[in-house]
Structure formats: C-alpha cells, structure tokens
Wavefront OBJ file of the C-alpha trace (Angstrom):
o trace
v 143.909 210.567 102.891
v 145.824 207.097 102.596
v 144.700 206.977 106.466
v 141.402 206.913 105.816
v 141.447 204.559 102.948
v 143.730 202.263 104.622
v 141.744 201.799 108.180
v 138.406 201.481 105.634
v 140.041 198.651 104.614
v 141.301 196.917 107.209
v 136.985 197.719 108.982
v 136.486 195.609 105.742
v 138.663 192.954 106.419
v 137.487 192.253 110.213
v 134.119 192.284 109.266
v 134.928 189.266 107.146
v 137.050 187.445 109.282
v 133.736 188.027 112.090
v 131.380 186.503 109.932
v 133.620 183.763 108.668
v 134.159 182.930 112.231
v 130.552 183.245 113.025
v 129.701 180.868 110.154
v 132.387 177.980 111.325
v 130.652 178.561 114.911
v 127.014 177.634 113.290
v 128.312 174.714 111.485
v 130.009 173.429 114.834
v 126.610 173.715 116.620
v 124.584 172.100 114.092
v 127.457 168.867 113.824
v 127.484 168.927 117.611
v 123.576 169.476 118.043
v 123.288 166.262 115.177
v 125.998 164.041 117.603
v 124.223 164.940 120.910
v 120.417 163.244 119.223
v 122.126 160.465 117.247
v 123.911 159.593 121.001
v 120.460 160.059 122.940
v 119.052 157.921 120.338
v 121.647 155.231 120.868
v 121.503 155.336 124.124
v 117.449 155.014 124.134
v 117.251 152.187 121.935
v 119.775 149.980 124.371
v 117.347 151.276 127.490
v 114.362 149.728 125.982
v 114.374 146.486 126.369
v 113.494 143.869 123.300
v 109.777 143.032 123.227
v 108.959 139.428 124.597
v 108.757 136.651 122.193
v 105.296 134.658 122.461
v 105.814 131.240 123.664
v 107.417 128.703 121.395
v 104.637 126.505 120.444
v 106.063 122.473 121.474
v 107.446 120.272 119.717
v 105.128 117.166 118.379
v 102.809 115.151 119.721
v 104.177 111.612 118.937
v 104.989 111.167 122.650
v 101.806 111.331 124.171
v 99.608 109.098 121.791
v 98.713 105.883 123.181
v 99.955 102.797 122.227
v 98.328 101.162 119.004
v 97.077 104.779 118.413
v 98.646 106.801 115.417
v 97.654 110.901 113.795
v 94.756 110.425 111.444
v 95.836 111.978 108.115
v 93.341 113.831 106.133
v 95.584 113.336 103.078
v 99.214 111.329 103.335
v 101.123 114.161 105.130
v 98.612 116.504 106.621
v 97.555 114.995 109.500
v 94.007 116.511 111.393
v 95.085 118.716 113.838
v 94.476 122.570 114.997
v 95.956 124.734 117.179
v 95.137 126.952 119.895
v 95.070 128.316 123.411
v 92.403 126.043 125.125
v 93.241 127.354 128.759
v 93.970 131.014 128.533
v 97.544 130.657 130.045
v 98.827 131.863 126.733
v 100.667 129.058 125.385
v 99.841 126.876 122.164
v 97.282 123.821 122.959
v 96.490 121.281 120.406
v 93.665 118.815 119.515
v 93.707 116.095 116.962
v 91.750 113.070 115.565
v 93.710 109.845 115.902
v 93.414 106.459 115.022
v 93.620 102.877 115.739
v 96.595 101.141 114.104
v 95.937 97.554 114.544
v 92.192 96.227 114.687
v 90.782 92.917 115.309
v 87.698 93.460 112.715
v 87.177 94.132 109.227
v 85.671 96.618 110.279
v 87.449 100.366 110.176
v 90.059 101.476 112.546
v 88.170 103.737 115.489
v 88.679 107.115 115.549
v 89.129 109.687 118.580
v 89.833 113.391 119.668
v 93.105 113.960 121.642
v 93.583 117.398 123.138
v 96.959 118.283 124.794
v 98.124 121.657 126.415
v 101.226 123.167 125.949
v 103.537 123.638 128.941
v 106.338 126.040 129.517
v 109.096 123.428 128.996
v 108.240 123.348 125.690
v 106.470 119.813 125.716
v 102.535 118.783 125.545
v 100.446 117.703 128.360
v 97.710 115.055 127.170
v 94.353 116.543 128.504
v 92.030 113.348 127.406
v 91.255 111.131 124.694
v 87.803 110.852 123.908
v 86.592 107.946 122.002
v 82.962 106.936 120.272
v 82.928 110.546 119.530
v 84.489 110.256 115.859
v 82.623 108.334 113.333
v 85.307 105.938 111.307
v 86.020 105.793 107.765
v 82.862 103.513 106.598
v 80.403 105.706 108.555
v 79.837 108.010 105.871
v 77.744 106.273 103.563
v 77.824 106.578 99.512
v 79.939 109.890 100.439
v 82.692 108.030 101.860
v 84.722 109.391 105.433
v 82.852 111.260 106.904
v 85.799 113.607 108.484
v 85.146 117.208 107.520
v 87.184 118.929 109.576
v 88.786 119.916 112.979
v 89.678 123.503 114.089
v 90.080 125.326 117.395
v 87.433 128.362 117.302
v 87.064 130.876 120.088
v 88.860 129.211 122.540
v 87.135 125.879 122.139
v 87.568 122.972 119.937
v 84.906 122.197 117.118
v 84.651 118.811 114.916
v 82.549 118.550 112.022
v 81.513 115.725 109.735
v 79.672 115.213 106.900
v 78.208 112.066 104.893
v 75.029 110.634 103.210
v 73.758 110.231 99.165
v 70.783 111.324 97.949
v 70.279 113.321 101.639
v 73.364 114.360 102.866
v 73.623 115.200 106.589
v 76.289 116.883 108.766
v 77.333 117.632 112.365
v 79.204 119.922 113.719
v 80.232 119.821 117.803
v 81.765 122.495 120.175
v 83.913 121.426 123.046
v 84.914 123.803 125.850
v 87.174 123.335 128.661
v 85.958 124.863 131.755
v 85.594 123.430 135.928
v 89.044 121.406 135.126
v 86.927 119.216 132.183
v 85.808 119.118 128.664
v 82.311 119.752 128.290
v 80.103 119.977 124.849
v 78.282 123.369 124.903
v 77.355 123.639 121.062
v 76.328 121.019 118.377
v 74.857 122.120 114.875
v 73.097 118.825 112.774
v 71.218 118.685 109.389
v 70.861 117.702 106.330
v 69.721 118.333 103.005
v 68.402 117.031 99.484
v 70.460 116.542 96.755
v 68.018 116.521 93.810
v 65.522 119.270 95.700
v 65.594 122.141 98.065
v 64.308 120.491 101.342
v 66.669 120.991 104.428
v 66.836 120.871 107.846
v 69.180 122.229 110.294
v 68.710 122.595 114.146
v 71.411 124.531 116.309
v 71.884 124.161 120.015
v 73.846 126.177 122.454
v 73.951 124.472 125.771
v 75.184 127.028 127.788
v 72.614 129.235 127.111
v 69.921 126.968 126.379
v 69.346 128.835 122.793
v 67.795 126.720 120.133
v 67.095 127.520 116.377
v 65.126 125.065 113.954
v 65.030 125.835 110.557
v 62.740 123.328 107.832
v 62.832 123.849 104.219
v 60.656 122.183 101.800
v 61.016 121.540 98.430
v 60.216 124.608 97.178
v 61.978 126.293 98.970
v 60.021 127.646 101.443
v 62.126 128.278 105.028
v 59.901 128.045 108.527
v 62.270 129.101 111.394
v 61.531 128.358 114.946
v 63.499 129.831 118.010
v 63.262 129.166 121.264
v 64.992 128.282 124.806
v 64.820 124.963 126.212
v 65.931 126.020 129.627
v 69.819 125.512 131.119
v 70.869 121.847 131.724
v 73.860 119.965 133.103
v 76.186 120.054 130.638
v 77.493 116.642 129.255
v 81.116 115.922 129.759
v 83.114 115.348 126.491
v 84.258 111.494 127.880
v 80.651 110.669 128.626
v 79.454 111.232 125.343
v 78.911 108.400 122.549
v 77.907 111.250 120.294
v 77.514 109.507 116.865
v 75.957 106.280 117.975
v 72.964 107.606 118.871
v 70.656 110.559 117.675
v 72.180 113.776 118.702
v 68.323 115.345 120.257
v 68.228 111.948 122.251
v 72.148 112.368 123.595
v 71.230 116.091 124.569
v 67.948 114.347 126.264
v 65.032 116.579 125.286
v 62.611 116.540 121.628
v 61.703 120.272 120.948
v 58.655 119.937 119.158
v 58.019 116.602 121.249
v 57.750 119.153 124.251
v 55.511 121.496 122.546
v 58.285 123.937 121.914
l 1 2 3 4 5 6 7 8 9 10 11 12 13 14 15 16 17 18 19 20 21 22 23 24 25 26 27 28 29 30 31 32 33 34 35 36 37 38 39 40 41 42 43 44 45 46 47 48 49 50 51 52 53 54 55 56 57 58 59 60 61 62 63 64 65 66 67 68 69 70 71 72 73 74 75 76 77 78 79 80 81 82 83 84 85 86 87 88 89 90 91 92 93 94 95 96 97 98 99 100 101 102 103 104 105 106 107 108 109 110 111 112 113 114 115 116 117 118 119 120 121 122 123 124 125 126 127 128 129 130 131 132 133 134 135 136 137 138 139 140 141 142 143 144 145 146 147 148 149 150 151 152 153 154 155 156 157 158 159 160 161 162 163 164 165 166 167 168 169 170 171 172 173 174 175 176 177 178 179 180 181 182 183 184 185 186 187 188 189 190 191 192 193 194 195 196 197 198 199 200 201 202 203 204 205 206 207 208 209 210 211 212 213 214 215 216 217 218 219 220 221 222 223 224 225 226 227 228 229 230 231 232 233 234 235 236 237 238 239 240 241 242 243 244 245 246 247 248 249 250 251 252 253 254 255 256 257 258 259 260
C-alpha cells in the first residue's frame, strides 16, 4: 500500500515539474519571438533610406539688383516679394517690385518687376527686370500708391494695383514664362463707384483668347458679355509699357469697337 501511494506521488510531482518546464519554454519563445521583430525592425528602418529634403530655397536677392536699384517695401521691413517655382525644375524662384534709389526729378522713384530663378548652388539667377510696367508711388491718385500686391499663382507671377477717388479702378496682370521668355497671358481691369453701384470689369486670357465684360449700373443691374477674340501673338513682358497707356489699346483690339 505505501507503494502505491508513494509512486502516486512522485506521477504528481513530474507532472509539475513538465508543466513548469513547459511554461519557462513559452515564456522563452515569446521573449525570443519579441527580440527577433524589434531586430527586423531595426534593421528595416536603417535599410530605408531618409526621404529627400526639398531644395533649400537661396539665400537673398541683394546681389543681383542693379545698381541705384533697391527692394520696394510695402511697409519698413516687408519688402514686395513672392515665391515660387516659375520653371518647373523644382527649386524656389522669386519675383519682386524694386525701386529707384536716387532720381533726378521730383517726381517718384520708378518702379519695376525683377524675377530671379533659383539654382542648385543655392544662389539666384536674375531672369529680367522689367520696367514701365509698375506704376510709382504718385500714380494712384486721392488713394495714394497704387501697389496692391505681388504673388506667384499657378506657376506664373501676378501684380495687381489699385487707385482712384470717387471711381476707384484696379489692374491685375499675369506673367508666364514659357519659349525661354516672359510673356503676359492674363490681365483683369475695372473699376467701380464709390457713392453708387456702377462697375465695370473686363477679363482677358490671352492664351486662349477668352474674354468676359461685365457693366453694372447704378442700380445695380449686371449685363455680362462673353466672348473670344481669337488667339494673338502674345506680348513679351519687356515690351510692354503696361500702365502708360490703356490696357484694351496695349492688347491692340476694342471688343465692342469690333462688334463683339
């Protein structure tokens, strides 16, 4: 009888020490199982390589104004400038308004648009300077400068300014580069009443040939008129005198003169 009881006890005792074994064995596998991902992990993350930073945009554009030229400033530290890729290579491009710093008049300092690309050394490449595009300072009537802004939209570089008193007018001109040039391919003038609701706006796009004319009166009333004046050469940005002359006579046809 104390046989029996004692190999009972002793089919008790390695039944215990097999699970207890077992149970150290699972915890092994799960530790070792946890090592093997976090080293596949480690070793994945140093196989990928590090995403490519975008191009450093360059460093200022002091360098490349002319001479007796200097950054217009909007207000005393902000000067008008926008930035952009102008030439799809992918790097920063930048246009801005200048200014004359010396003048031989009374009369306000000119005013011009200098674009510049970016280059992979990190520097700017002056594109052009186009001047007697820019109205100056006392061209803006009882409003004052006439400057409104200057951004880089869609790949292409727009100026706007505004001015007048009792009517106030504003323009607003698109420059593209394309064919190793700068050409205008969108210009947007008009004006409006103060006091009443009579407006006018007419918006070209010159690649196209896409016009729209819209005339309100005093009351209110709006009469739209669309239309396509056909494709012409395009003017090139450093042939224009934009604001010295009407902008329907620079783009060389009269809509409703034509019977449009």
């Amino acid at each position: 009888m104390k046989k029996i009881i004692l190999l009972i006890l002793l089919s008790i005792t390695l039944t215990a020490c097999n699970k207890s074994i077992g149970h150290t064995s699972n915890v092994y596998n799960k530790e070792s199982e946890s090592k093997n991902e976090l080293d596949i992990k480690t070793v994945t993350d140093e196989m990928i390589p590090a995403k490519e930073e975008k191009p450093q945009k360059p460093k200022g554009i002091t360098s490349i104004i002319p001479s007796g030229w200097c950054l217009f400033e909007i207000v005393k530290g902000e000067p008008a400038t926008a930035e952009g890729d102008l030439n799809k290579d992918g790097i920063i491009d930048i246009a801005a308004i200048i200014e004359e710093t010396s003048s031989d008049t009374e009369e306000a300092p000119q005013r011009a648009i200098l674009i510049a690309f970016g280059t992979e050394e990190n520097t700017y490449s002056l594109s052009i300077v186009a001047e007697h595009v820019v109205l100056t300072a006392d061209e803006g009537g009882a409003w004052g400068d006439p400057f409104d802004s200057l951004t880089i939209d869609r790949g292409s570089v727009l100026y706007s300014d505004y001015g007048g008193s009792s009517w106030r007018w504003y323009n607003k001109y698109r420059f593209r580069f394309q064919d190793n040039d700068w050409y205008l391919i969108g210009a947007t003038t008009g004006s409006h009443h103060t006091m009443t609701e009579s407006a006018d706006e007419e918006d070209y796009n010159l690649l196209t040939g896409d016009y729209i004319i819209k005339i309100t009166d005093e009351n209110g009333k709006v009469v739209t008129t669309k239309g396509n004046r056909g494709k012409k050469d395009l003017i090139k940005l450093k042939e224009l005198l934009l604001l010295r002359s009407p902008i329907l006579e620079i783009l060389c046809f009269v809509p409703h003169l034509e019977g449009i």
